[in-house]
C-alpha positions in Angstrom: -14.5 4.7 47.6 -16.1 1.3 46.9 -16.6 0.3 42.7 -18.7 -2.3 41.4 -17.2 -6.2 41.5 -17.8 -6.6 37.6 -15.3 -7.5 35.6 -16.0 -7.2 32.1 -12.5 -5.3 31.2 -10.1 -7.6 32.7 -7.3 -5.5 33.5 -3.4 -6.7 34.6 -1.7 -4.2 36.7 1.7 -5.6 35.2 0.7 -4.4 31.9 4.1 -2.5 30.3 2.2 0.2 29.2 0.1 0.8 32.8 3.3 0.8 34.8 4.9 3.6 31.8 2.1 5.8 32.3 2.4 5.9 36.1 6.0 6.8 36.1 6.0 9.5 33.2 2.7 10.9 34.7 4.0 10.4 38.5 7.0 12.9 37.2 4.7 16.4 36.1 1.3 15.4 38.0 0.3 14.3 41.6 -0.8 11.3 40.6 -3.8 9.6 42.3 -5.1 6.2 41.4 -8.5 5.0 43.0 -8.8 1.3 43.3 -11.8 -1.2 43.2 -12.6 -3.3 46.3 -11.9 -5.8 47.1 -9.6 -7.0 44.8 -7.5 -3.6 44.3 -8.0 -3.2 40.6 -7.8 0.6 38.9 -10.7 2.0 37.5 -9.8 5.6 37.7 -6.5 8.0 37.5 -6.7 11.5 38.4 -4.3 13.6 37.3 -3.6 17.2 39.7 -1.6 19.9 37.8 0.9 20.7 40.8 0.9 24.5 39.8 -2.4 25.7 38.9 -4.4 22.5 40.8 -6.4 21.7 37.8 -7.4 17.9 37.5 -8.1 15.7 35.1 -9.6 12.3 35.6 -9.1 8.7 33.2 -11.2 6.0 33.4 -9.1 3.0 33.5 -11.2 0.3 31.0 -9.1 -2.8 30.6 -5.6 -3.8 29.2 -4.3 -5.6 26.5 -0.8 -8.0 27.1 1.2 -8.9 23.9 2.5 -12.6 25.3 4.2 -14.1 22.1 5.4 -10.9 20.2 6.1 -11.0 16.6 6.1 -8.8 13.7 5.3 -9.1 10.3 8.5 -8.1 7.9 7.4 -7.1 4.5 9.9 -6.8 1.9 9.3 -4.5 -1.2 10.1 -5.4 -4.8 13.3 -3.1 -4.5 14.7 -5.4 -1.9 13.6 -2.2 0.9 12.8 -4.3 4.5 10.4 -2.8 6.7 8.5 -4.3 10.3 5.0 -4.1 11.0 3.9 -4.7 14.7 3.9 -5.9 17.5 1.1 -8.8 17.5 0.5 -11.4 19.7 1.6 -14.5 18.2 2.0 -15.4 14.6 -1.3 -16.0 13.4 -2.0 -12.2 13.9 1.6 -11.0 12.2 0.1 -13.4 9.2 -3.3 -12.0 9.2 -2.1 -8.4 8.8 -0.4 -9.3 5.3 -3.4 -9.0 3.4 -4.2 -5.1 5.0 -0.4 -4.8 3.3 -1.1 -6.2 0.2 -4.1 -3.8 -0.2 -1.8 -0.9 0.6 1.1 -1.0 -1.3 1.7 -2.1 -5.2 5.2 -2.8 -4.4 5.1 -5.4 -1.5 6.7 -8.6 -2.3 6.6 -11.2 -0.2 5.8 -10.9 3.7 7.1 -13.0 6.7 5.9 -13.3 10.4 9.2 -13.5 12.3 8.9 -13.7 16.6 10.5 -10.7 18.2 13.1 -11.7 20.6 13.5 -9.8 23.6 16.1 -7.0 23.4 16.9 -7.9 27.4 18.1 -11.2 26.8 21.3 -11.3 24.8 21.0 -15.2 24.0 19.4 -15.7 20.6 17.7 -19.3 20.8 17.5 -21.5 17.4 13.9 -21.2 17.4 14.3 -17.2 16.4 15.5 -18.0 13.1 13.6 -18.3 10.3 14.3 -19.1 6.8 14.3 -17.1 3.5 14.9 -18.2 0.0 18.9 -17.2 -0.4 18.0 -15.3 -3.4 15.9 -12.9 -1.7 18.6 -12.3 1.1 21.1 -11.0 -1.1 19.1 -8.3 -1.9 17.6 -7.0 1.4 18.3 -3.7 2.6 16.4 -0.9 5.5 13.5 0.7 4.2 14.4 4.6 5.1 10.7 5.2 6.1 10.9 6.9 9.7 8.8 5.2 12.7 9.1 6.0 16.5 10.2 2.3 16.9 12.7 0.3 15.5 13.7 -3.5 14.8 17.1 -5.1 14.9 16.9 -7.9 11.5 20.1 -10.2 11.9 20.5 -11.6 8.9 22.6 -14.5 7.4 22.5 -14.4 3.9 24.8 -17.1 3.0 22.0 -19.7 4.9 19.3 -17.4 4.1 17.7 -17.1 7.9 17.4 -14.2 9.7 16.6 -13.2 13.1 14.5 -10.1 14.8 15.1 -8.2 18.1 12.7 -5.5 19.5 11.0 -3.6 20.0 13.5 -0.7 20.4 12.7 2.9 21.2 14.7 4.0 18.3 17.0 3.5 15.7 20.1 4.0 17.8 19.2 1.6 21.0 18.8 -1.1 18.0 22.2 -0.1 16.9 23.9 -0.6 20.1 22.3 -4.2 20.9 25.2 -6.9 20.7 23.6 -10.8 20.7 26.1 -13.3 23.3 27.4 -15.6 20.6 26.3 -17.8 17.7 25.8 -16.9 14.4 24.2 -13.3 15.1 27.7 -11.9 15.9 28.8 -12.9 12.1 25.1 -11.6 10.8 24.4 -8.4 9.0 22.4 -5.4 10.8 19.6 -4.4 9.5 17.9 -2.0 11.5 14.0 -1.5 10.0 11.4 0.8 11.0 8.4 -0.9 12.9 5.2 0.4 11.8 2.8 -0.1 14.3 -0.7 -1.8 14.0 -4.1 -1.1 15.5 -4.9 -3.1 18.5 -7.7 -4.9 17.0 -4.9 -6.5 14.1 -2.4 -7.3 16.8 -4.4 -9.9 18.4 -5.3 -13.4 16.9 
């Protein structure tokens, strides 16, 4: 079957979240995807019940790719640390602070940190970012519960920390161990990540 050549709704067939939904759907439906010609692109996924034969059928509209991933921390006048994200890039973490601010009479002080991948154990310099020491000492997981989860390493003596994710959940942050430097020696904070709509997550 032969679609339109329009591309209005660029789409990436390497986006994370394409390639999830095919495997989790490819496991309880007979999947079938119908491609554009010529250049192969998904517009539609039907999905066959393999008992009863029922179908359903998705339009496939575009994709979005998070590129530079970071996350907005936002620390409460108690010292409680929570996450807010992913964005792409850390003009959009930024931008969200003010949504915050409107939504909470106890935020603090907020802080666009990039997320470092959880697959590469090597923590470069450039994921660290500073914090006043005094506000360090004080920081602590905020207990709210989230489907995802951040890893915050932080140093409080030098007042920098450092933030891996996104995990799938509080315990896969737990068991992430950094190579060397000084994220072996830094505290654990593992923080809730709230996540954001995709029109705040982009620039």
């Amino acid at each position: 079957m032969r679609y339109g050549t329009d591309d209005e709704h660029p789409f990436d067939t390497d986006n994370r979240a394409w390639r999830r939904l095919r495997d989790v759907t490819s496991e309880h439906f007979d999947a079938i995807t119908w491609n554009r010609d010529p250049d192969g692109r998904p517009v539609l996924l039907t999905l066959r019940d393999m008992r009863t034969g029922d179908t359903v059928t998705l339009a496939v509209l575009d994709s979005l790719e998070i590129r530079d991933p970071h996350a907005l921390l936002a620390v409460h006048t108690n010292g409680d640390l929570g996450a807010h994200g992913p964005t792409s890039g850390a003009e959009a973490a930024h931008s969200h602070a003010a949504t915050l601010a409107l939504d909470s009479t106890t935020l603090a002080v907020t802080r666009p940190v990039p997320l470092h991948d959880p697959a590469v154990t090597d923590l470069p310099a450039t994921g660290w970012v500073d914090l006043p020491p005094d506000l360090a000492h004080v920081l602590r997981p905020t207990l709210d519960d989230a489907r995802t989860a951040v890893l915050v390493l932080l140093d409080r003596t030098e007042g920098w920390l450092a933030a891996v994710g996104p995990f799938p959940n509080h315990a896969a942050a737990d068991t992430w161990q950094p190579a060397d430097g000084p994220g072996r020696t830094a505290d654990r904070l593992t923080v809730p990540l709230h996540p954001i709509t995709i029109e705040q997550a982009q620039p």
